[in-house]
PyMOL Python script that loads the backbone (N, CA, C, O; Angstrom):
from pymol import cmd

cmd.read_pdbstr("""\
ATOM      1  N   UNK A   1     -19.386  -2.042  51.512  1.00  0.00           N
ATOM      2  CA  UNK A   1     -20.190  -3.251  51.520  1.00  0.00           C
ATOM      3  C   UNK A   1     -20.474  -3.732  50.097  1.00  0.00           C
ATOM      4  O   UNK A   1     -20.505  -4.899  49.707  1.00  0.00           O
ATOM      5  N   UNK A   2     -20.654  -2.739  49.474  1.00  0.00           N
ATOM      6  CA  UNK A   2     -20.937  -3.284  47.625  1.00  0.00           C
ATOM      7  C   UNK A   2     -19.725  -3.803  47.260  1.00  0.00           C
ATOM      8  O   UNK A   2     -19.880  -4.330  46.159  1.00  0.00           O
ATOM      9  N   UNK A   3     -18.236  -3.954  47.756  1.00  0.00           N
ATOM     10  CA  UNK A   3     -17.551  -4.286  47.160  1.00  0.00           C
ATOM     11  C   UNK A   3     -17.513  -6.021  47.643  1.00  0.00           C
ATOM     12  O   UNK A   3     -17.492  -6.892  46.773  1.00  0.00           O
ATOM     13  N   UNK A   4     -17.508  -6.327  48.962  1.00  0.00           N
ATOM     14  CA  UNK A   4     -17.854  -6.964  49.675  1.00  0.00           C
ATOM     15  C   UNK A   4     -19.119  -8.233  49.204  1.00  0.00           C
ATOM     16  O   UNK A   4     -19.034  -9.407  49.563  1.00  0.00           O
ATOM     17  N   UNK A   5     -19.772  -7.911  48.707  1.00  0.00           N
ATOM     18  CA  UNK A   5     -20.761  -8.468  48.431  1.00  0.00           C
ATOM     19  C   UNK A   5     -20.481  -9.034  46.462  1.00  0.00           C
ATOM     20  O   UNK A   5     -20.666 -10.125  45.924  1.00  0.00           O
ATOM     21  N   UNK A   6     -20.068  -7.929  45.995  1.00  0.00           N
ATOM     22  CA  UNK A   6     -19.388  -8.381  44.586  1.00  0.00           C
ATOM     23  C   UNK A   6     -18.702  -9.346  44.992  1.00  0.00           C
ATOM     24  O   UNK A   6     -18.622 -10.096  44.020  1.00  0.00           O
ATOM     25  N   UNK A   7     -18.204  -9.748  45.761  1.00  0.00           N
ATOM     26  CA  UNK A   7     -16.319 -10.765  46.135  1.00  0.00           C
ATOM     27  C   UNK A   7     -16.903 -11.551  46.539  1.00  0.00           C
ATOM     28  O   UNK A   7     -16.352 -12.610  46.241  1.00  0.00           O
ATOM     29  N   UNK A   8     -18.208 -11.796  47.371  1.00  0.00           N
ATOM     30  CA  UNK A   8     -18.890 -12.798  47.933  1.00  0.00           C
ATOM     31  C   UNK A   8     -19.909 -13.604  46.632  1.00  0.00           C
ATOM     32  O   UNK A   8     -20.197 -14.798  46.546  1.00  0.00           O
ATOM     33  N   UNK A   9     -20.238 -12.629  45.851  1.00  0.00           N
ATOM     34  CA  UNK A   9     -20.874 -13.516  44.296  1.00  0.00           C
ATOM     35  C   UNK A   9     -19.537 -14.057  43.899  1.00  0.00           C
ATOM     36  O   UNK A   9     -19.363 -15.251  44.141  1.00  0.00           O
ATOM     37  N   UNK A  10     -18.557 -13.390  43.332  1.00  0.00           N
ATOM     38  CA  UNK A  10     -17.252 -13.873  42.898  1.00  0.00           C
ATOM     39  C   UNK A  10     -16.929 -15.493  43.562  1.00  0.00           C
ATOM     40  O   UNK A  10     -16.510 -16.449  42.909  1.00  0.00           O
ATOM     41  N   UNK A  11     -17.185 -15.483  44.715  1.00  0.00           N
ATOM     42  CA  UNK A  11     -16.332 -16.410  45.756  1.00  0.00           C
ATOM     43  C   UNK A  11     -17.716 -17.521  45.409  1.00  0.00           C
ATOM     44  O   UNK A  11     -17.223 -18.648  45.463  1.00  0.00           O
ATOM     45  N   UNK A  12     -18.664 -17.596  45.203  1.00  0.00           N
ATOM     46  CA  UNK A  12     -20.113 -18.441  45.234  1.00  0.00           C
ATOM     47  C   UNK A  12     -19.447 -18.862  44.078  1.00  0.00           C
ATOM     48  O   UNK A  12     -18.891 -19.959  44.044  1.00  0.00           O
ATOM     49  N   UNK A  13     -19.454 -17.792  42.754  1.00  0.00           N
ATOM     50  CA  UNK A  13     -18.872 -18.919  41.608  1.00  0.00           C
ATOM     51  C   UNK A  13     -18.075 -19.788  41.778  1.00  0.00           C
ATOM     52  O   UNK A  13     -18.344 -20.950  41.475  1.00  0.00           O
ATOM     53  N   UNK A  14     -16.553 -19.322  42.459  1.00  0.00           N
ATOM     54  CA  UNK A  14     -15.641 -20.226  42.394  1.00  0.00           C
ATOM     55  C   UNK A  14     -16.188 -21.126  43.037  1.00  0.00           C
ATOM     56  O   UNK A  14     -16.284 -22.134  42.337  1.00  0.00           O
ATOM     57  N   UNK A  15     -16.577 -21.249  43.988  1.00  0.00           N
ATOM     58  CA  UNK A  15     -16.701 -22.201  44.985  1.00  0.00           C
ATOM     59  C   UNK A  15     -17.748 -23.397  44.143  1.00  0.00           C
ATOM     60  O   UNK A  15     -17.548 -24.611  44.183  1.00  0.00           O
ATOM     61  N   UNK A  16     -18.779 -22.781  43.465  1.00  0.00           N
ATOM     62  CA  UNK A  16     -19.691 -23.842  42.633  1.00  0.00           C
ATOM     63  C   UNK A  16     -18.318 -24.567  41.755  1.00  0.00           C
ATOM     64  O   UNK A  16     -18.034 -25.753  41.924  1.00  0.00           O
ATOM     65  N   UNK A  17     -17.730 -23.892  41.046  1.00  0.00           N
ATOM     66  CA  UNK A  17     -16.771 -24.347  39.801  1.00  0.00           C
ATOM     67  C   UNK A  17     -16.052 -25.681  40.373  1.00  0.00           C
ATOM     68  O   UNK A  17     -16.005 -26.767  39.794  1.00  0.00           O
ATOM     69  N   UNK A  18     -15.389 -25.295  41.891  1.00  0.00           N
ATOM     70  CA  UNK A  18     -14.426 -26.121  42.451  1.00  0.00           C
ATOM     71  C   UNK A  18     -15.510 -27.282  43.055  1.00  0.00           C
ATOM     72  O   UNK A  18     -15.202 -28.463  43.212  1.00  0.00           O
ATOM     73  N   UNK A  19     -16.321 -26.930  43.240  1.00  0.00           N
ATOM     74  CA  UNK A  19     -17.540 -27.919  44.332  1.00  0.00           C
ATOM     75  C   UNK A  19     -17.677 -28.793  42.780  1.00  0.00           C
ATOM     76  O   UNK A  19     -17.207 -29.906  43.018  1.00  0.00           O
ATOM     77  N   UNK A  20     -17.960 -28.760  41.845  1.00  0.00           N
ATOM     78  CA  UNK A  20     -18.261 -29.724  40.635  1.00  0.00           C
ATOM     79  C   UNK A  20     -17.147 -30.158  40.154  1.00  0.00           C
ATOM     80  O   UNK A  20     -17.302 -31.232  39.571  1.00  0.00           O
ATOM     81  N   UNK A  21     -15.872 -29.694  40.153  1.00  0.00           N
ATOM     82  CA  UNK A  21     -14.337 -30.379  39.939  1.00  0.00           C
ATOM     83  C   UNK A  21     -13.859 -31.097  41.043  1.00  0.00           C
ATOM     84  O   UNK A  21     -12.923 -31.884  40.903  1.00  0.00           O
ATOM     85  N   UNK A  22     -14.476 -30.886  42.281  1.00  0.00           N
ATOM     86  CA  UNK A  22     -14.039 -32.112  43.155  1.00  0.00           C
ATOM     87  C   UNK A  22     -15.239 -33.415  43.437  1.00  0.00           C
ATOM     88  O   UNK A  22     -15.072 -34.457  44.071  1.00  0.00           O
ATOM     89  N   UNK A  23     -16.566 -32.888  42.665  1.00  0.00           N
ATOM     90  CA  UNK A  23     -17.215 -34.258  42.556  1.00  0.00           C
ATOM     91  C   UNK A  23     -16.293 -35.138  41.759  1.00  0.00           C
ATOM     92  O   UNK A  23     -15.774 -36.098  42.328  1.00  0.00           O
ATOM     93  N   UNK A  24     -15.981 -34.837  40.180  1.00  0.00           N
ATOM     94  CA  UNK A  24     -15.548 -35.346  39.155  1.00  0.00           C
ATOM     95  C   UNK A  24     -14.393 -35.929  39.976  1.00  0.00           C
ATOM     96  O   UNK A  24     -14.450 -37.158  40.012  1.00  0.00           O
ATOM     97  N   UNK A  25     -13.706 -35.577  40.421  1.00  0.00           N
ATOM     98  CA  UNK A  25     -12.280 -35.769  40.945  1.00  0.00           C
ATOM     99  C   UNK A  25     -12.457 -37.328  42.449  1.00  0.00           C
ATOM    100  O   UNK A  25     -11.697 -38.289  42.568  1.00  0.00           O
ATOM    101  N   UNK A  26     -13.872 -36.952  43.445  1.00  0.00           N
ATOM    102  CA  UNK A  26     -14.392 -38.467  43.782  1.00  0.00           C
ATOM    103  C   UNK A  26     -14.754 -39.256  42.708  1.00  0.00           C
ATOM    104  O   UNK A  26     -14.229 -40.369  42.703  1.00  0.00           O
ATOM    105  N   UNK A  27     -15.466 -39.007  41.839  1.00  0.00           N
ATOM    106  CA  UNK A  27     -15.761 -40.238  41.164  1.00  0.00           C
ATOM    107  C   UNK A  27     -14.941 -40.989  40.120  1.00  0.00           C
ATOM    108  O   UNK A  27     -15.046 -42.096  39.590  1.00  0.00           O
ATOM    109  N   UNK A  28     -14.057 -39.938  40.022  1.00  0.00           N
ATOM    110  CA  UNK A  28     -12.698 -40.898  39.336  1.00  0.00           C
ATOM    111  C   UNK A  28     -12.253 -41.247  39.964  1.00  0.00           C
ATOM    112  O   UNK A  28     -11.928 -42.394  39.658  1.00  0.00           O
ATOM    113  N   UNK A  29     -11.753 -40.816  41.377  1.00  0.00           N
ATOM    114  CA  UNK A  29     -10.913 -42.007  42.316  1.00  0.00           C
ATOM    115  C   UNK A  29     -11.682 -43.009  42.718  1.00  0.00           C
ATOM    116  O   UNK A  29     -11.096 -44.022  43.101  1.00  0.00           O
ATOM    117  N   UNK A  30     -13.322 -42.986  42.735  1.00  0.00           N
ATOM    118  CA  UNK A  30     -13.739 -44.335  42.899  1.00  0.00           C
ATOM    119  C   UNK A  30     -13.937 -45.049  42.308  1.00  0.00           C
ATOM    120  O   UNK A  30     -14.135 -46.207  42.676  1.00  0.00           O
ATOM    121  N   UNK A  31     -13.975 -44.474  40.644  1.00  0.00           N
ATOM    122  CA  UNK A  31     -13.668 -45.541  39.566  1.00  0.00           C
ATOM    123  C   UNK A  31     -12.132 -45.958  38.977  1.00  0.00           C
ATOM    124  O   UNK A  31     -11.765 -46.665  38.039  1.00  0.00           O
ATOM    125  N   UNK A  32     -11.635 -45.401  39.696  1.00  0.00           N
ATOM    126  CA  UNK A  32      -9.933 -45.673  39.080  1.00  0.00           C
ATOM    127  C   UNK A  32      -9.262 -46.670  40.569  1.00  0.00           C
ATOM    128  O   UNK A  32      -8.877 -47.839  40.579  1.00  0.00           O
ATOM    129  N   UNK A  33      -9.309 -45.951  41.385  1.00  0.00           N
ATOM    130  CA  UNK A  33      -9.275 -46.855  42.808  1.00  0.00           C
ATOM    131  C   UNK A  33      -7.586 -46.557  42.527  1.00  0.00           C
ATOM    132  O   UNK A  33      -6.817 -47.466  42.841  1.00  0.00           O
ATOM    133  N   UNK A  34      -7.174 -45.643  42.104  1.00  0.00           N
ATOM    134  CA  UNK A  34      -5.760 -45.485  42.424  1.00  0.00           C
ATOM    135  C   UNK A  34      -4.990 -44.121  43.100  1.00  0.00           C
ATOM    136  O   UNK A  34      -5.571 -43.036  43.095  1.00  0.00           O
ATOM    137  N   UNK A  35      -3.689 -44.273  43.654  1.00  0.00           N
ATOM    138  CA  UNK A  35      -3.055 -43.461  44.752  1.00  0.00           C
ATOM    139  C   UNK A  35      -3.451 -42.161  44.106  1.00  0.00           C
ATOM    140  O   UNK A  35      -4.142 -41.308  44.664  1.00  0.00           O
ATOM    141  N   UNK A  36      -2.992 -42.079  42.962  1.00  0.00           N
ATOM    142  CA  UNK A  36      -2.910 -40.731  42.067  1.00  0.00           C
ATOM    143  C   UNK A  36      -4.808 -39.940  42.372  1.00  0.00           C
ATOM    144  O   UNK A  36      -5.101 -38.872  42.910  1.00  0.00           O
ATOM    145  N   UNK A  37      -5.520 -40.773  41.901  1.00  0.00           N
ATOM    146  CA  UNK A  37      -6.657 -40.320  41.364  1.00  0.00           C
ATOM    147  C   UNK A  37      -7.191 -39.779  43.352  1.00  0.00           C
ATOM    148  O   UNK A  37      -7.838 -38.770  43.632  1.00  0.00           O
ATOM    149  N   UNK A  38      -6.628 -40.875  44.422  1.00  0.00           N
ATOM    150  CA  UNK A  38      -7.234 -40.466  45.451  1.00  0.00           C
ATOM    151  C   UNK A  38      -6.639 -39.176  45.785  1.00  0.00           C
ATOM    152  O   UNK A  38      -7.280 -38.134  45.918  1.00  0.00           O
ATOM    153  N   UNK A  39      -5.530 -39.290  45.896  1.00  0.00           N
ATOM    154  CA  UNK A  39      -4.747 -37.548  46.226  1.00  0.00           C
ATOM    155  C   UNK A  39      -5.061 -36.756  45.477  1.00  0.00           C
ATOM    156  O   UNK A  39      -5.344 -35.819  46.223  1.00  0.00           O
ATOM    157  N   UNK A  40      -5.316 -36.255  43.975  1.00  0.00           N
ATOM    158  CA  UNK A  40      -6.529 -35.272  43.908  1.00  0.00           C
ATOM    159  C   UNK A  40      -7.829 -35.133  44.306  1.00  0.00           C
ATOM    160  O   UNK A  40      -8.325 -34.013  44.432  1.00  0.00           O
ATOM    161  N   UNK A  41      -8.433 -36.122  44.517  1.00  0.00           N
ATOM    162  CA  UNK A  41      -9.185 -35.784  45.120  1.00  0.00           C
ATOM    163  C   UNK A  41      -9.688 -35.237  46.592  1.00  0.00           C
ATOM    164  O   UNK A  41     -10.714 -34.692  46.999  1.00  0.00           O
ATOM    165  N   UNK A  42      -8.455 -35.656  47.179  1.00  0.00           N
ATOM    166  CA  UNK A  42      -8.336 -34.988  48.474  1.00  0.00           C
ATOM    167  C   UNK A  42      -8.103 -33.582  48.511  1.00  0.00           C
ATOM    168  O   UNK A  42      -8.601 -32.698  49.208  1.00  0.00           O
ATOM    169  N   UNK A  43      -6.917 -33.555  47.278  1.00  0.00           N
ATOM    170  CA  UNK A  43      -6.704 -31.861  47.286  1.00  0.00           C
ATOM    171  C   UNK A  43      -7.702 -31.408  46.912  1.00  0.00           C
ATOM    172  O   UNK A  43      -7.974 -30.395  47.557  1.00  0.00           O
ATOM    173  N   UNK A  44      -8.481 -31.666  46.107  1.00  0.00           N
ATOM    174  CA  UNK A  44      -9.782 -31.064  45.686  1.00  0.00           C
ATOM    175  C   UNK A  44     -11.011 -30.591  46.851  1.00  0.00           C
ATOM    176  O   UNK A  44     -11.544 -29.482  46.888  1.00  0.00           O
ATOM    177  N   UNK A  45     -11.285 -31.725  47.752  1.00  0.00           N
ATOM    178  CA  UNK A  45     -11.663 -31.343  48.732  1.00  0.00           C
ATOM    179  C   UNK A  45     -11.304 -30.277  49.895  1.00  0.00           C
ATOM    180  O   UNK A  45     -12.088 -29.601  50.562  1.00  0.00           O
ATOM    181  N   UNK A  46      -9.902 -30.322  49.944  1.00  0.00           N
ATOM    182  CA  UNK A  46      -9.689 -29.616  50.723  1.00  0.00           C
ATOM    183  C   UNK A  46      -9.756 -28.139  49.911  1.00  0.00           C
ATOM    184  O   UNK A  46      -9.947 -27.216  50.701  1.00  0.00           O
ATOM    185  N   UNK A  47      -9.657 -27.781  48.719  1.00  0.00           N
ATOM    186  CA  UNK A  47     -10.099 -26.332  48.235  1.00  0.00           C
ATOM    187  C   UNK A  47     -11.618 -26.314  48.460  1.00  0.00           C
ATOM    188  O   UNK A  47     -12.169 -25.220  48.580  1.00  0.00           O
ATOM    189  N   UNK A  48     -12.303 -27.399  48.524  1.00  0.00           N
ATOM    190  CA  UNK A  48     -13.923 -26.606  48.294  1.00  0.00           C
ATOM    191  C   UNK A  48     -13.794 -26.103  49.989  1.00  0.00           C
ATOM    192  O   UNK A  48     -14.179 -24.991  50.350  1.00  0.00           O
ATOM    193  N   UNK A  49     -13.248 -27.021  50.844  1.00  0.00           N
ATOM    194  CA  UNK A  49     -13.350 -26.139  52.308  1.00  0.00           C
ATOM    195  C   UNK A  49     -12.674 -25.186  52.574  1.00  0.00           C
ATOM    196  O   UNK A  49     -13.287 -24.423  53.321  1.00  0.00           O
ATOM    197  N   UNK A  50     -11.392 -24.749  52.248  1.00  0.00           N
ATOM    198  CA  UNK A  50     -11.427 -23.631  52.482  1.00  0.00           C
ATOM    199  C   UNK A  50     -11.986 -22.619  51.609  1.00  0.00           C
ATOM    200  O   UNK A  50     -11.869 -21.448  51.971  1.00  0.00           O
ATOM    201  N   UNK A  51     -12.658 -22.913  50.360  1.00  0.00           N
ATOM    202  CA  UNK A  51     -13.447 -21.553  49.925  1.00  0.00           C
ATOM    203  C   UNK A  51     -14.731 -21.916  50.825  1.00  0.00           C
ATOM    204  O   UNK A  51     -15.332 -20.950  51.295  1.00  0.00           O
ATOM    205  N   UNK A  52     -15.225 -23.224  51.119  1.00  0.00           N
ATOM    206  CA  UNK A  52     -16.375 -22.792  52.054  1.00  0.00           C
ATOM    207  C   UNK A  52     -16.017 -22.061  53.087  1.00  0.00           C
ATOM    208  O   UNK A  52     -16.638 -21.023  53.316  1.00  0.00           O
ATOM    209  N   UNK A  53     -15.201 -22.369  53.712  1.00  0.00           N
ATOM    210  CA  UNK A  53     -14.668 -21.537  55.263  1.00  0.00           C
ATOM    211  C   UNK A  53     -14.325 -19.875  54.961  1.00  0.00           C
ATOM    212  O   UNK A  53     -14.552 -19.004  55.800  1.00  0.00           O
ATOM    213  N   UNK A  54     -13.798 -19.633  53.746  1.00  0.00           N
ATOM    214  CA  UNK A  54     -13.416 -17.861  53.754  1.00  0.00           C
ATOM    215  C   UNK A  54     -15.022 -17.707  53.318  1.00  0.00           C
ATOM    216  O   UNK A  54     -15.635 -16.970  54.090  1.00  0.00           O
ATOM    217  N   UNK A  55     -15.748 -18.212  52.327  1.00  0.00           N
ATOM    218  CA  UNK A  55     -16.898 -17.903  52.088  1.00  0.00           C
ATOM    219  C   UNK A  55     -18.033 -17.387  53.149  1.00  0.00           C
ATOM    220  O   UNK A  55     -18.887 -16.533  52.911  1.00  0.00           O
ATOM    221  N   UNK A  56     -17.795 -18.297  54.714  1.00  0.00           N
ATOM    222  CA  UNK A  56     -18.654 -18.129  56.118  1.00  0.00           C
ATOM    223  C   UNK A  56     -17.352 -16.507  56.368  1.00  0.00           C
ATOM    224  O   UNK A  56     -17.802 -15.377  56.181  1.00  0.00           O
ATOM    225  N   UNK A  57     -16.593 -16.607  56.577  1.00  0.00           N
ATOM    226  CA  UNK A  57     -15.900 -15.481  57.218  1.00  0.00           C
ATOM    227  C   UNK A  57     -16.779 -14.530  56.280  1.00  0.00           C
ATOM    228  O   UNK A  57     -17.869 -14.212  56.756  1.00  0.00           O
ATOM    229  N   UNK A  58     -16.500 -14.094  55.172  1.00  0.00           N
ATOM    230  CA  UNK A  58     -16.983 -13.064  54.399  1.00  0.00           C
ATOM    231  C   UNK A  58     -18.122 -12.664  54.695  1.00  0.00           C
ATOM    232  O   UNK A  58     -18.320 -11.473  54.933  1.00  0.00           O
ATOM    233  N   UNK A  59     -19.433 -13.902  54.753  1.00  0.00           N
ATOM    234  CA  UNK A  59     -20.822 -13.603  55.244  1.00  0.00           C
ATOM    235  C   UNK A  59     -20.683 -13.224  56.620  1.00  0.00           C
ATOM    236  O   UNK A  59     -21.841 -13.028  56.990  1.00  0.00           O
ATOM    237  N   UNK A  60     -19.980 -13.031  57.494  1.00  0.00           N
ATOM    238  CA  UNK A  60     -19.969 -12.758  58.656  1.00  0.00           C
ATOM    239  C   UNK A  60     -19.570 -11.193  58.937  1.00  0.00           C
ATOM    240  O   UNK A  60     -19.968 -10.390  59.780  1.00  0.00           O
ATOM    241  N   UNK A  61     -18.769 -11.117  58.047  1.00  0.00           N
ATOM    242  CA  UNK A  61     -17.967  -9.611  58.013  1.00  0.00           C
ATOM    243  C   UNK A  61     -19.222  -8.704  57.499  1.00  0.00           C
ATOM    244  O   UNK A  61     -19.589  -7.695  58.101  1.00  0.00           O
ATOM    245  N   UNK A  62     -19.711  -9.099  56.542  1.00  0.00           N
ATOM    246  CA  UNK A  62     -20.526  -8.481  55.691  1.00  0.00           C
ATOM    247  C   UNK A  62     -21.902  -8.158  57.111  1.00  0.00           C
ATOM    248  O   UNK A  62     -22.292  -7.063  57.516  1.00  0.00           O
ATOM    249  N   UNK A  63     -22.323  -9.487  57.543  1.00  0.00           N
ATOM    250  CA  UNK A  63     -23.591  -9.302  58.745  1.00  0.00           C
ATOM    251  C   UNK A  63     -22.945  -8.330  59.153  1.00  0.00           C
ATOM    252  O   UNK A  63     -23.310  -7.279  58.625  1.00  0.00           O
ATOM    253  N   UNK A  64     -21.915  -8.204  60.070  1.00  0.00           N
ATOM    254  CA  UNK A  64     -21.457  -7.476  60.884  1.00  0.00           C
ATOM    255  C   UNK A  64     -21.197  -5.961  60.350  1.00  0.00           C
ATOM    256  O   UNK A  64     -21.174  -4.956  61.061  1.00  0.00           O
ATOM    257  N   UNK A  65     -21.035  -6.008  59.160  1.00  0.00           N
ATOM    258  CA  UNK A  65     -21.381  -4.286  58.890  1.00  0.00           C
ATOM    259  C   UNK A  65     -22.362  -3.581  58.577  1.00  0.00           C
ATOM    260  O   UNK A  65     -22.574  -2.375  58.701  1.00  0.00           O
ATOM    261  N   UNK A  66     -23.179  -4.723  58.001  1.00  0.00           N
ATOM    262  CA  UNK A  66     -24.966  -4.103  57.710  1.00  0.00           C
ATOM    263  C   UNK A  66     -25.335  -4.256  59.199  1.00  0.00           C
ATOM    264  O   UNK A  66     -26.349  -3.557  59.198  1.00  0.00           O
ATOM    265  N   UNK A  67     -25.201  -4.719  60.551  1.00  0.00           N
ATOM    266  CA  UNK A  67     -25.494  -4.245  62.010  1.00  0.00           C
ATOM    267  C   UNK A  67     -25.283  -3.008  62.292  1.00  0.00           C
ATOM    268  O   UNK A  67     -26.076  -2.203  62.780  1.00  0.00           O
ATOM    269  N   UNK A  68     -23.636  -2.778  61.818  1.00  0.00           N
ATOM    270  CA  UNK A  68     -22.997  -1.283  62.307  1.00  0.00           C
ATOM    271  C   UNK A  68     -23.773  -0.480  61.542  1.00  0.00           C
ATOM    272  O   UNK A  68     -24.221   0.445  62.219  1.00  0.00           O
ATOM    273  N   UNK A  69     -24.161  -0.446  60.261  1.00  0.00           N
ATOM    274  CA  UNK A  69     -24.405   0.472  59.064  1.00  0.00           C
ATOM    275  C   UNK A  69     -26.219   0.692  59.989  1.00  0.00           C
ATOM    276  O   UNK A  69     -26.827   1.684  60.392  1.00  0.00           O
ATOM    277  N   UNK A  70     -26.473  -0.574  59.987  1.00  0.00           N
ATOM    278  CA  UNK A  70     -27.888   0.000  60.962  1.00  0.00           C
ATOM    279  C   UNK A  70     -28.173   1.101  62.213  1.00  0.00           C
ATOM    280  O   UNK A  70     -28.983   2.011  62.393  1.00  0.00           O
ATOM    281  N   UNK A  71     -26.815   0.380  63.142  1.00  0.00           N
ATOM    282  CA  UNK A  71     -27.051   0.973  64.015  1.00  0.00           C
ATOM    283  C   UNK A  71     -26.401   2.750  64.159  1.00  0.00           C
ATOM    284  O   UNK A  71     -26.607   3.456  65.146  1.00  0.00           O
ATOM    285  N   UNK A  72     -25.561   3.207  62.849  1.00  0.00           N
ATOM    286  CA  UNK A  72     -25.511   4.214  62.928  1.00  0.00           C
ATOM    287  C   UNK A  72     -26.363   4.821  61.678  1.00  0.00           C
ATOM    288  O   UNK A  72     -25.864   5.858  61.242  1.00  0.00           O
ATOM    289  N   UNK A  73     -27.342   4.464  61.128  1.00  0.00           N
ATOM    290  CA  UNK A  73     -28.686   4.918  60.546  1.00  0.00           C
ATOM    291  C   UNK A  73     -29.369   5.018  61.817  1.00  0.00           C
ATOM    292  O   UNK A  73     -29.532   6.230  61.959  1.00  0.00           O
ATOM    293  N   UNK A  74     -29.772   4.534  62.641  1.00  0.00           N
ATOM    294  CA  UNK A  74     -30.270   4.448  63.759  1.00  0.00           C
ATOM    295  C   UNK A  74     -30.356   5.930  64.485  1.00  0.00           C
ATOM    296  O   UNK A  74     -31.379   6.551  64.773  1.00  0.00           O
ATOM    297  N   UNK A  75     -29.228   6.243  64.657  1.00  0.00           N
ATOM    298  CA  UNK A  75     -28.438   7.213  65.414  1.00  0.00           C
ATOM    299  C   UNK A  75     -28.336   8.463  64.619  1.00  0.00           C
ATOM    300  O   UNK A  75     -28.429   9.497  65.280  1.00  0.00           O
ATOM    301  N   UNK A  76     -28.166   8.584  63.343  1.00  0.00           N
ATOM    302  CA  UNK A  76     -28.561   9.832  62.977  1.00  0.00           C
ATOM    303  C   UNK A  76     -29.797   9.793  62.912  1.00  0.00           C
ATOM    304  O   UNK A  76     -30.252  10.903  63.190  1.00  0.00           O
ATOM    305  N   UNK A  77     -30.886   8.765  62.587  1.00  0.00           N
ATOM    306  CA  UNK A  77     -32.401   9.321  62.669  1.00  0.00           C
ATOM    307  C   UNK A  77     -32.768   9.752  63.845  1.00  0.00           C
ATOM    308  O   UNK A  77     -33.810  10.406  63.783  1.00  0.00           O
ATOM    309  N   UNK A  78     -32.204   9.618  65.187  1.00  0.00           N
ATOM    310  CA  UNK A  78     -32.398  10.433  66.418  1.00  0.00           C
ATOM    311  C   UNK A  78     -32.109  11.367  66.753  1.00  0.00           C
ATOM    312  O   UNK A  78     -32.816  12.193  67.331  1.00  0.00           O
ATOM    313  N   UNK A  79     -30.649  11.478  66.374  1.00  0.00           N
ATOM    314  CA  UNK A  79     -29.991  12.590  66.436  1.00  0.00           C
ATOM    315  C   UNK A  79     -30.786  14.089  65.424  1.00  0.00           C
ATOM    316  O   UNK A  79     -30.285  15.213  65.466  1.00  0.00           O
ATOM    317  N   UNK A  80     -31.643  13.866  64.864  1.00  0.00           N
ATOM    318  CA  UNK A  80     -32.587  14.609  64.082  1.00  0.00           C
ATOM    319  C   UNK A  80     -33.575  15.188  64.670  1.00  0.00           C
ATOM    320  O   UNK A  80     -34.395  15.829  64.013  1.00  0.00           O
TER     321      UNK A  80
END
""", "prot")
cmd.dss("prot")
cmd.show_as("cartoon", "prot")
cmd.util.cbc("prot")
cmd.orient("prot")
């Protein structure tokens, strides 16, 4: 899980880095108003979603093992 959680700070940076390179990247295509400037910016968008989307998987994986990690803390404190 500690490694897990390092990769999930890791993944927050990128994701801030790319989330502020695809503002820049709308507001030049809405100040340039051209083909070029709009298709990066699309590609741009589409990286901040999929680091948002692996970003939800990761938090999910991660819930899902601090449950397990509970529920077998759980189970040896009974088993005691």
């Amino acid at each position: 899980m500690r490694k897990l959680r390092e990769d999930l700070r890791v993944l927050d940076e990128q994701l801030l880095q790319v989330s502020d390179e695809a503002e820049d990247s709308r507001l030049r295509a809405l100040v340039s108003e051209t083909p070029l400037a709009a298709a990066e910016h699309r590609d741009a968008a589409k990286a901040v979603g999929a680091l948002r989307r692996n970003r939800e998987a990761m938090v999910r994986r991660l819930e899902k093992l601090e449950v397990l990690q509970d529920e077998l803390l759980d189970q040896l404190t009974k088993a005691d």
